[in-house]
N, C-alpha and C positions, 0 to 999 in steps of 0.2 A: 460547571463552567469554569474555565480556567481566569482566574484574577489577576487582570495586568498592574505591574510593577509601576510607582509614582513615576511623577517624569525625572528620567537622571540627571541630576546637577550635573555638573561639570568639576571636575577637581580642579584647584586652583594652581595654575601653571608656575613654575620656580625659577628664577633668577639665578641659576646656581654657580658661578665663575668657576668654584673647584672640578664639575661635571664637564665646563665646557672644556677646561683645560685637558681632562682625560680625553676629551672626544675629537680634538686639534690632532691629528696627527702631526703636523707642522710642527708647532710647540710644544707638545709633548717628546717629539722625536729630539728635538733642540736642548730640552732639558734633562733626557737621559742619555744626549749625547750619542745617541743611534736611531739610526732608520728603524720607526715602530708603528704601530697601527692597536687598536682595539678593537676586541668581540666580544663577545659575552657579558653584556655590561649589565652587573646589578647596581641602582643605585639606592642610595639611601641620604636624601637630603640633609646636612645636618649633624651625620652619623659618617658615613662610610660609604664610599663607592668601590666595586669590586669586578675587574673586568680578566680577562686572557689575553696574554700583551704577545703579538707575534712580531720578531724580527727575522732577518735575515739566515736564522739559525734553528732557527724552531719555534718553540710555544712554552710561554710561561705563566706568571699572575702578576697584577700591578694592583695594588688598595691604595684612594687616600680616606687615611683615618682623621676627623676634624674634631677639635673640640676632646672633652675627656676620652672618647672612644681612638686618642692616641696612644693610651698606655698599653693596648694591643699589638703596638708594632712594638713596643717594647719587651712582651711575652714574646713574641715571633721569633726577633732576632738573639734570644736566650735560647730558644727550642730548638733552631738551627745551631747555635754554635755546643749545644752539648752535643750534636749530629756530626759534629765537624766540619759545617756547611757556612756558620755564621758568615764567612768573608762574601758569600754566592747574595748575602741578602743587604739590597742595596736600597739606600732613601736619602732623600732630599726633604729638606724642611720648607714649607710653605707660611712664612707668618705671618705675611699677608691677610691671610684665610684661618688663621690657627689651625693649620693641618699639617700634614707630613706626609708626602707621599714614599711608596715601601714600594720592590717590587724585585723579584727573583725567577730562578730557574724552579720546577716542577719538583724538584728533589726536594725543594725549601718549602712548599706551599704549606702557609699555617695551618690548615686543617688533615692535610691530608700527610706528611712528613711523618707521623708514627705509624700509622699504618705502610705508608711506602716503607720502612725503614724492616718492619716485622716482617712483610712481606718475601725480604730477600733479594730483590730485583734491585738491579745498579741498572738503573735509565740509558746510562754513557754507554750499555756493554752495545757492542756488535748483534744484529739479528734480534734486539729489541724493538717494536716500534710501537708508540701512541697511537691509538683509533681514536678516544674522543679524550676531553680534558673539558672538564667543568671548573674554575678557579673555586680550591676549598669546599665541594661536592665531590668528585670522583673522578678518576680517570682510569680507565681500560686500556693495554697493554697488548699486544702478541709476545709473546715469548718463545717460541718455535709454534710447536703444535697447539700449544695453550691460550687461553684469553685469561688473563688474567683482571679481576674487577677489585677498583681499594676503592673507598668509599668514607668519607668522614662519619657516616652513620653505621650502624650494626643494620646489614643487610642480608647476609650469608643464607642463615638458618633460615629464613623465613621463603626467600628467594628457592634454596635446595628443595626443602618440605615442599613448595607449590612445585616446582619440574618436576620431581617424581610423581606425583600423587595425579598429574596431568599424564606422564608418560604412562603411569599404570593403567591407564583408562584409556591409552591410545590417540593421546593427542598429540600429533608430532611437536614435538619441543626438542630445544637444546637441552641436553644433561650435564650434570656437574659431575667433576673430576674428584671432587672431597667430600667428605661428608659432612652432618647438619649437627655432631656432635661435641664439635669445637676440640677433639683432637689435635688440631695442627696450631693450634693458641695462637690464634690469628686475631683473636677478639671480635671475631663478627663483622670482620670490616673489610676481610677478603676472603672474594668466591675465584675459583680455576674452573674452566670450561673448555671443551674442545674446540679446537679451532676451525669450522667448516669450510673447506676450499669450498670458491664461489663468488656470490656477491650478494647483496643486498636485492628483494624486488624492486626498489624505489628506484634503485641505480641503473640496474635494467632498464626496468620501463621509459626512464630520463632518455637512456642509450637509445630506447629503440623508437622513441615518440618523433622524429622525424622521419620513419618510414612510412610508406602509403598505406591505407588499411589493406588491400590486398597481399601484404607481401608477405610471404612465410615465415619470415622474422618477425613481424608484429604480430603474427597469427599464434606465434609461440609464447609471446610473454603475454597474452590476453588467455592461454592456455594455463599459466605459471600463474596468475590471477585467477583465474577461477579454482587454482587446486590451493592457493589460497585462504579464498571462501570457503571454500571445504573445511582444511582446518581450523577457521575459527568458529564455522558453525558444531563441528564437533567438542571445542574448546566450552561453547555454549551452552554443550548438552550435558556436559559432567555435571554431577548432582552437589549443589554446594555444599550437602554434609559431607564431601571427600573431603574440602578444604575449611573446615569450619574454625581456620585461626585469620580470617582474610575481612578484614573491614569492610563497612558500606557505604558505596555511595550512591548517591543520588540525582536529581535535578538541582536541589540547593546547592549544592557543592558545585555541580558545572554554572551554577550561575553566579557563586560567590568567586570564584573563581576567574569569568569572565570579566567580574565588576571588579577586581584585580587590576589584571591587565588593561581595562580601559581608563580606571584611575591612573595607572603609572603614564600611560602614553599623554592623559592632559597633560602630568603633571611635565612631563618633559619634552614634546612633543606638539605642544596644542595644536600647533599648524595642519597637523594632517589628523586628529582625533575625533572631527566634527561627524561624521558618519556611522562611527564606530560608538560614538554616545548616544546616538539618536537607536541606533542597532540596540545598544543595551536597553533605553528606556520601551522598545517593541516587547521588549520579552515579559511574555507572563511570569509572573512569581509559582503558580504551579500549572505542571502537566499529567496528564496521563502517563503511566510508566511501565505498566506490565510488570510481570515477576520479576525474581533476582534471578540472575544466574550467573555464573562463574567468567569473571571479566579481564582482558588482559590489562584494562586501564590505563594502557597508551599504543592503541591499537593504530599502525600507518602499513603501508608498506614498507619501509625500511624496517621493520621489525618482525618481515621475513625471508630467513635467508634462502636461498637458492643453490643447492650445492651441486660440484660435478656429477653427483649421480641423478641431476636431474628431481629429487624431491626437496619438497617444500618443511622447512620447520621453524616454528614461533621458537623467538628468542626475547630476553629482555625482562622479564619477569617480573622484576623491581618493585610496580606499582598494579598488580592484580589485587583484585578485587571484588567484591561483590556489589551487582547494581545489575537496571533494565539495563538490556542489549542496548539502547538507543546510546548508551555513553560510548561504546565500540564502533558503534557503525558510524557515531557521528565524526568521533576521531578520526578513523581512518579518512571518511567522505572528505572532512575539513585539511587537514592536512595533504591529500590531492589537489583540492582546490586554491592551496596557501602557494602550491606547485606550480598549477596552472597558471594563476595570474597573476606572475613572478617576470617583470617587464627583460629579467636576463633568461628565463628559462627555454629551451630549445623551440623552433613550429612545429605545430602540430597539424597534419593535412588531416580530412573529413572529417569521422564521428569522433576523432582524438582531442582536437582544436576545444571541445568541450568537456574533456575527460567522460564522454558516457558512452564509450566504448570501455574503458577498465571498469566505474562503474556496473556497465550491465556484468560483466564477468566476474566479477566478486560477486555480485547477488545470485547472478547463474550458479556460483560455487557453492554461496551461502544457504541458499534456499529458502531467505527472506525477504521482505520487504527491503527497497533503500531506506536512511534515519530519516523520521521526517525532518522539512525546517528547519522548526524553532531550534531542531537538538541541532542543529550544523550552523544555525548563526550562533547559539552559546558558545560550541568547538573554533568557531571562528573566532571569535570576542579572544577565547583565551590564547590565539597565536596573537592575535594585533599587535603588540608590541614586540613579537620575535624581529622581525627586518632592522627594529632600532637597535634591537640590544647587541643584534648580530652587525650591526653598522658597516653591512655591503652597499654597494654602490645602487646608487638607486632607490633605497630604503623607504624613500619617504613614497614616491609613487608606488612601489607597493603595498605600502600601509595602508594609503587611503584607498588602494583598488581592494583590499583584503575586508576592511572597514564597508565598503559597498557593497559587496557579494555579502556581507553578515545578515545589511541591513534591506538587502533582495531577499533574503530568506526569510528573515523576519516577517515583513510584511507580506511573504507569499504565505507564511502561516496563518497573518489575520485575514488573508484573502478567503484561502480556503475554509477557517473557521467560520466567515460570515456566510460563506455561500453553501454550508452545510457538507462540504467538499470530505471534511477528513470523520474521518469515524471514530467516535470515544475509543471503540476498542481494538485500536490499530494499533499493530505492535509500534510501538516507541522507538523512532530512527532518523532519517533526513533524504530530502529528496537533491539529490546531485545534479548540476545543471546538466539540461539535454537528456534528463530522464521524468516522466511522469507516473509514478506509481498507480494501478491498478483503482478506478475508484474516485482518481482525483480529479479536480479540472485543472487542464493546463494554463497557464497564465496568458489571456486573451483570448480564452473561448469565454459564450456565454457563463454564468453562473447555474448554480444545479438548479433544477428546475424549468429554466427557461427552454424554450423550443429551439432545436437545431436551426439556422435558419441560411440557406447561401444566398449572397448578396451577389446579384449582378455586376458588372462590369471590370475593364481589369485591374487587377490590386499592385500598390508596386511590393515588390518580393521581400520579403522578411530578412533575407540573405541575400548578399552579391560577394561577386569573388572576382578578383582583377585576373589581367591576363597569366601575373606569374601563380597564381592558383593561390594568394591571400584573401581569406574569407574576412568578413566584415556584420555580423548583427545588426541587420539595422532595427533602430529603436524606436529613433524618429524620422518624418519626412515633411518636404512642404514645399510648394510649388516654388521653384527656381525663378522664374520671372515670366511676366504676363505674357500671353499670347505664343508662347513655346509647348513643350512637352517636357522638356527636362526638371528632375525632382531634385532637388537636394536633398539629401543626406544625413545621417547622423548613427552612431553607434561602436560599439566595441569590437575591435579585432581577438584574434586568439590567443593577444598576450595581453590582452585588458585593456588597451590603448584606446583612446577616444579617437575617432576616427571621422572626418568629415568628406564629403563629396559630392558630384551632380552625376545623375544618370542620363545619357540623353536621350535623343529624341530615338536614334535608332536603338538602345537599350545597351549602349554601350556607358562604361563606368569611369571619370574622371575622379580617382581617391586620392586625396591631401596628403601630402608627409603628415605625423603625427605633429600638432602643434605648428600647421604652417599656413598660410593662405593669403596668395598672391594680394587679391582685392584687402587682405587686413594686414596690413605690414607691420603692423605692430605689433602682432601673437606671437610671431616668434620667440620675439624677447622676452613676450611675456612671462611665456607657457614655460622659459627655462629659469623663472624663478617662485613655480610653485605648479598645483594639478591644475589641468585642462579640466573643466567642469562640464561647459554646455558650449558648440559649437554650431551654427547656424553659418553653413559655407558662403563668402562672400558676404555677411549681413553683421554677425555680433560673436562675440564670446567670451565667456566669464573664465576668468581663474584666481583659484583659491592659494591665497599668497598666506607667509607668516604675518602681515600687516592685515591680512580682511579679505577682500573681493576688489577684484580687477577687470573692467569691463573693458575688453577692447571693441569698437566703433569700426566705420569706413573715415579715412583722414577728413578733419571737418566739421563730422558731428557729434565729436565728443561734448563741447560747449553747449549744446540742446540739451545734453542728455543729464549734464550736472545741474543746469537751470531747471530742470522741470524736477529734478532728483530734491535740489536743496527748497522750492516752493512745496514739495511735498511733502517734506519733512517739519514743515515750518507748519504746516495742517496737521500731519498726524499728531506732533505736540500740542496744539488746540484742541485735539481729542483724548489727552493722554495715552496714544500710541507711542511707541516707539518705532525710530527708522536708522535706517544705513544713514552715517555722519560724511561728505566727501572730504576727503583725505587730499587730493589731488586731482589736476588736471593737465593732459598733452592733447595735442592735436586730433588724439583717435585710440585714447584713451580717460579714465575715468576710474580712479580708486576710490573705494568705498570700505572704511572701517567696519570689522566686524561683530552680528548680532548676535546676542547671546540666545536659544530658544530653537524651539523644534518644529517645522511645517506643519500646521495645525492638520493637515491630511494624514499625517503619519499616527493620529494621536484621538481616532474616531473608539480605541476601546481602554483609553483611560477613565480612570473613576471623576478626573475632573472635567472632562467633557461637559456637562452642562453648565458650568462654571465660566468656562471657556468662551462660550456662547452667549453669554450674561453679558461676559466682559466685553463679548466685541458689540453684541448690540446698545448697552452702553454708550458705547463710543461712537458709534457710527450715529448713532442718533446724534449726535453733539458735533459731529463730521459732518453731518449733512447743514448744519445749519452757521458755519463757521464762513465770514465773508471773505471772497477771492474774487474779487474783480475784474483782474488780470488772466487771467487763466482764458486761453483759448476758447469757444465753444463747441463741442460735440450735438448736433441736434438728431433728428428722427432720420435728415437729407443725407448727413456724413454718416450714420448708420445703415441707413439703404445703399451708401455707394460702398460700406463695407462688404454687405454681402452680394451685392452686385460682384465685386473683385473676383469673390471665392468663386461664386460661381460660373466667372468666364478662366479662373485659371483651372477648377475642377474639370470642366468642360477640355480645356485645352490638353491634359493628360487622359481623361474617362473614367477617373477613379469613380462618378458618379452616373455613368451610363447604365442605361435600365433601371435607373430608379428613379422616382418624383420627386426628388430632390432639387434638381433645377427649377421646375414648375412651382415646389413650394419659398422656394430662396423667391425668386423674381416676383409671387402674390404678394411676401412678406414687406422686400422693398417699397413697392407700390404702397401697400397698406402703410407705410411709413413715413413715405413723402405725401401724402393723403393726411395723414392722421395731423391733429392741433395740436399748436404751440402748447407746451408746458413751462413751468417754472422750471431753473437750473440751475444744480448745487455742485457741490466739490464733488468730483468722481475722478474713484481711482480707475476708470475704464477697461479695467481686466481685472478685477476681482475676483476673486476663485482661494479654495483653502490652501493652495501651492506658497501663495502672498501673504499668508498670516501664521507670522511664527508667533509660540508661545513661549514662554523660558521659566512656567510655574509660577510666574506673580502677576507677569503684565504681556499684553499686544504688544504684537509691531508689525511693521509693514514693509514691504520689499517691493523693488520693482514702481518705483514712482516716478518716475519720466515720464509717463503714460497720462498725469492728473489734469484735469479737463472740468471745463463746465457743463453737466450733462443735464438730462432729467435723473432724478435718482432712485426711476424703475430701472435703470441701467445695468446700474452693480449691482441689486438685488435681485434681480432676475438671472444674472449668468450666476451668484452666489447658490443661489435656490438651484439652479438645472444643472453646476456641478456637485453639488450635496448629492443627487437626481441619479447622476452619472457615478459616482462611487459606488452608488449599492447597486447600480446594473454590473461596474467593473468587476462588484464580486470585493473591493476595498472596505466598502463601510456595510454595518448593520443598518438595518432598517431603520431600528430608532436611534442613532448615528443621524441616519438622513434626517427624519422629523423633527431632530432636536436644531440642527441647521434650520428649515426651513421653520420651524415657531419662532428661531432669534430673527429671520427677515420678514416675516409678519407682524413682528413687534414694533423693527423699526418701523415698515412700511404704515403699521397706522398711527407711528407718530409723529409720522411727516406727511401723513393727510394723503397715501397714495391713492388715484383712484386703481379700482380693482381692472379697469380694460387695457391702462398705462402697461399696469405690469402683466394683462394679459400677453397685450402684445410684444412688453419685450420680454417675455416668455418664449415665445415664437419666434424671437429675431435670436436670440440666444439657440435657443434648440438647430433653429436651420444652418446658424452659422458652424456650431461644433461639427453638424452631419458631414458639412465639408470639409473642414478643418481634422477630423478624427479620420475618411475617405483615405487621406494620403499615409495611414499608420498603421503598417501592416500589424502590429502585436493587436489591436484595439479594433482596425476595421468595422468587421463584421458584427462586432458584440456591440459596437458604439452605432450601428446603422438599426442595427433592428431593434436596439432599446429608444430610439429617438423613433424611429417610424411607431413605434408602439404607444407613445408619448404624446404623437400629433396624433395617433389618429382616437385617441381618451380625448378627444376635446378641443387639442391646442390648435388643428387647422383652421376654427371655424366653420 
């Protein structure tokens, strides 16, 4: 069984003014005195930053060196002028900072300048052009018919040896133009290659992804993909003693690797890192992996080219390897999907909109499995930081949409591990969205085991698409307003975009601008100064700012919602919880500084799980007995008019027609307004593991507006029946659930509960969700016949 990883700290975010200054375009442009911009930004806090400075003329490198690692710009500008270049390398002193910033043309670049020099090639001549440019890594060249690669490291030999010894075995690849003998006294540091008229698959496919799936153009590069898969599964089959001078890697490598990248993003980044650390701490420390075999180690589409004649051949070589297939298939999957939910990237109409139209045809070609998961949220982890370093427009929403899809995969992995879903001895890979591998359960069908089972009445549709044919996921839903038919909305479009709407009553679809909604006037504003998180049309929505979380309101009731926020917080610290601090208040808004810690839902197969459980029963024993006066009261009456609600708005769409569902909501009311007064303590009144983050030392609690004087079978009963409801979702293990449900019978007998209290709000819980889950198309079905299954063990009476 695979051992998950403690929970990931956070790295500690940096203050850097040298970083921000490079990443000013403004200011930086002012200080070199030209219109300039940055990409490729390595940083190194402390040390050194190192980026690709483009202006209006081309593409070069900028460092500022800080502190003793100035005396580098000092070698530099020595190295150039024995070049005859020194005038080209130009710096300003920072002593503000004790730094210096350096920065020149590509002929100058410290690392690479003696190899470009050996090489031959004068950059200025005619009919020369740059393809890519790493500052002080490498840059690639055309030269006519040639590609020429210089490189700070000695790559040649190692790179030629792996082409040939692929090409002898029939794997289409690029071949090299020199030999692996160091005859041309290049020192290892430049390789020549032919040049293939053509393009890139990636570029294609970019090119052709707003065509219909019908159209013989996209029929052809889903053609040009599967002869793809072909060659890398042939790649897969050469026997790695052809290449036995080729390192190995691993699972630890892709995950050391990932924990990389996500470090870098807190540390420069934090604002949008939050998903991307939760992503990391999902991942197991080991997996299943299957044999080695022979790897290209940075497997995407762009790294095969497509030439006029029509065939496919691997290029790039660089980093082959030897490891399980899942590090190849996971790359290439992850690197698609970095594509996809790229909020500049082209639309995509039907099965493209999810990438699992290229998908299936790479596996069509391949002849394997897709990677599972876990391997496509690690591949994922390790791009996280590409959109900052590449500091395009937009960067940050797509970081955090890239950080999401990690930590979707992540936890589709402990889905399927809890529900017995994936097989120890399944080739090692990742499942791409809008594909389900052979075997698996898809996320929102029963878990394995359970009986097929179809739910009566109609469901609202998983997917809508407006009149101009943009499709829309929907994720969540929930009745629009009493005594209608129309649902609201919730979910992702095809460029990852959070997407809000009401469907009506004739089934027609009312969809939001991204980040817009008339009845919230104040999202707007919001949403353009950080991510759309959670949208509830017309009602609320959260966004995640560099400050924390940002609730926007309908104008009015922001002042409730700070009032009942700040009384809750004034409890959870009588129980040693922790809570969101309010930062601010407008008319229909509500800022809230941000928690450190991870939604204790996400965190059912860590080793501190029971620990976890300790801590919150703890507390909540001490929460239940802490005085509040003031606090509204919630009794058994305003609980029966709860599910009363559900049931006349369930009613008013049918999400719950042909099933006893009604009949048991209106027994349960009754039974409620019927049943005696009890005693009533502090209730957080929505209770559930979504509301309890951890952060590795201590609870906290979200979502406090909501805290009431209840009984306190309240919150232990919806705690207990979504514990209940994770392992039906296929989310938690079984004993996941029991470990939940022993910390609410602990409290519950330390607060004297009687056992029919929380029978019964056992039953007001279960019937409420049956409605509540009714309107969600991913969960419906699996959420209706796990509760019908629940009442009818006992819970009806």
């Amino acid at each position: 069984m695979a051992e998950h990883a403690k929970v990931h700290a956070p790295a500690r975010a940096v203050d850097d003014p040298v970083l921000k200054l490079l990443l000013d375009p403004e200011r930086l442009s002012a200080l070199l005195r030209t219109p300039v911009r940055v990409t490729r930004v390595r940083p190194k806090t402390g040390v050194s930053h190192t980026a690709a400075l483009v202006d209006g003329t081309g593409t070069g490198w900028v460092q500022v060196l800080v502190g003793e690692a100035r005396a580098k710009g000092v070698k530099a500008r020595e190295r150039a002028e024995r070049y005859g270049l020194g005038h080209l390398v130009r710096t300003v002193p920072l002593p503000q900072w004790d730094a210096e910033l350096l920065w020149g043309g590509i002929a100058t670049d410290p690392a690479l300048a003696a190899p470009l020099r050996r090489s031959g090639l004068d950059l200025g001549a005619d009919g020369l052009r740059v393809l890519r440019y790493n500052p002080l890594r490498r840059v690639v060249v055309r030269d006519g018919e040639e590609v020429v690669r210089i490189s700070a490291a000695r790559h040649r030999d190692d790179m030629v040896a792996v082409a040939r010894a692929l090409h002898d075995r029939g794997v289409a690849v690029v071949t090299p133009l020199d030999g692996a003998d160091g005859s041309d006294r290049r020192g290892g540091r430049v390789s020549r290659w032919p040049w293939v008229e053509g393009e890139d698959l990636a570029t294609l496919e970019q090119r052709c992804a707003p065509l219909p799936p019908a159209d013989p153009g996209r029929d052809d590069v889903l053609d040009r993909v599967a002869a793809a898969g072909a060659v890398a599964a042939r790649l897969h089959a050469v026997p790695v003693s052809a290449v036995p001078s080729l390192e190995h890697r691993g699972w630890d490598d892709l995950l050391q690797s990932a924990g990389r990248a996500v470090r870098q993003l807190e540390t420069v980044a934090p604002e949008v890192a939050d998903e991307a650390g939760r992503a990391l701490s999902a991942l197991p420390r080991t997996v299943p992996t299957g044999p080695s075999v022979v790897l290209h180690g940075d497997l995407s589409l762009d790294q095969f080219l497509v030439g006029q004649d029509g065939q496919v051949r691997l290029t790039d070589l660089e980093r082959a390897c030897l490891g399980p297939v899942g590090l190849d298939l996971a790359s290439l999957a992850a690197e698609q999907l970095v594509r996809l939910v790229d909020p500049a990237g082209p639309d995509r109409p039907g099965d493209g909109a999810d990438g699992a139209d290229v998908a299936q045809a790479f596996a069509a070609g391949h002849g394997a499995e897709p990677a599972g998961p876990v391997w496509v949220a690690a591949a994922l982890l390790t791009r996280v930081a590409g959109p900052w370093r590449a500091q395009t427009p937009g960067w940050a929403a797509h970081t955090r949409r890239i950080g999401e899809v990690a930590l979707e995969h992540a936890m589709r992995h402990s889905a399927e591990r809890s529900a017995g879903a994936a097989s120890p001895g399944r080739r090692a890979g990742s499942t791409p969205v809008g594909s389900t591998p052979a075997g698996s359960t898809p996320a929102g069908s029963a878990p394995a085991g359970s009986p097929a089972r179809a739910v009566p009445g109609p469901a609202v549709p998983s997917t809508v698409r407006t009149a101009d044919g943009e499709t829309v996921r929907v994720d969540r839903a929930w009745p629009h307003s009493d005594g209608t038919a129309q649902v609201a909305i919730e979910g992702r479009d095809a460029r990852g975009r959070l997407r809000a709407g009401v469907l009506g009553e004739d089934g027609g679809l009312d969809l939001l601008p991204p980040g817009e909604d008339p009845r919230l006037p104040g999202l707007a504003a919001a949403a353009r100064t950080g991510s759309l998180l959670v949208h509830r049309p017309g009602r609320r929505a959260v966004v995640h700012t560099a400050e924390g979380y940002l609730k926007v309101v309908r104008p009015g009731r922001a002042e409730a919602v700070a009032a009942g926020s700040r009384i809750g917080a004034r409890l959870a610290d009588g129980a040693g919880l922790g809570s969101a601090v309010v930062l601010a208040i407008t008319g229909d808004t509500v800022r809230f500084a941000a928690l450190p810690g991870i939604p204790v839902q996400r965190l059912s197969a860590d080793p501190a799980w029971p620990a976890v459980w300790d801590a919150w029963a703890d507390a909540w024993t001490v929460w239940q007995t802490l005085p509040a006066p003031d606090l509204p009261e919630h009794g058994p009456g305003h609980e029966a008019e709860v599910l009363r609600t559900w049931a006349r708005r369930a009613d008013a769409v049918g999400v719950l027609a042909g099933t006893p569902w009604a009949d048991r909501l209106e027994r349960t009311a009754a039974a409620l307004e019927t049943s005696p007064r009890v005693g009533t303590v502090p209730a957080h009144r929505d209770l559930h593991d979504g509301q309890v983050l951890w952060d590795g030392e201590r609870l906290a609690l979200i979502d406090l507006d909501t805290v009431c004087r209840a009984e306190p079978a309240l919150d232990l009963a919806n705690l207990e029946a979504h514990a209940r409801l994770r392992r039906a979702q296929g989310l938690w293990s079984g004993r996941a659930a029991r470990v939940v449900g022993q910390a609410v019978d602990r409290v519950a007998g330390a607060g004297g509960v009687e056992e029919d209290r929380m029978a019964l709000m056992r039953r007001a819980t279960l019937a409420r969700l049956a409605a509540v889950y009714a309107f969600r198309p991913r969960w419906r079905e699996t959420v209706l016949a796990w509760a019908d299954e629940e009442w009818c063990r006992g819970l009806g009476g």
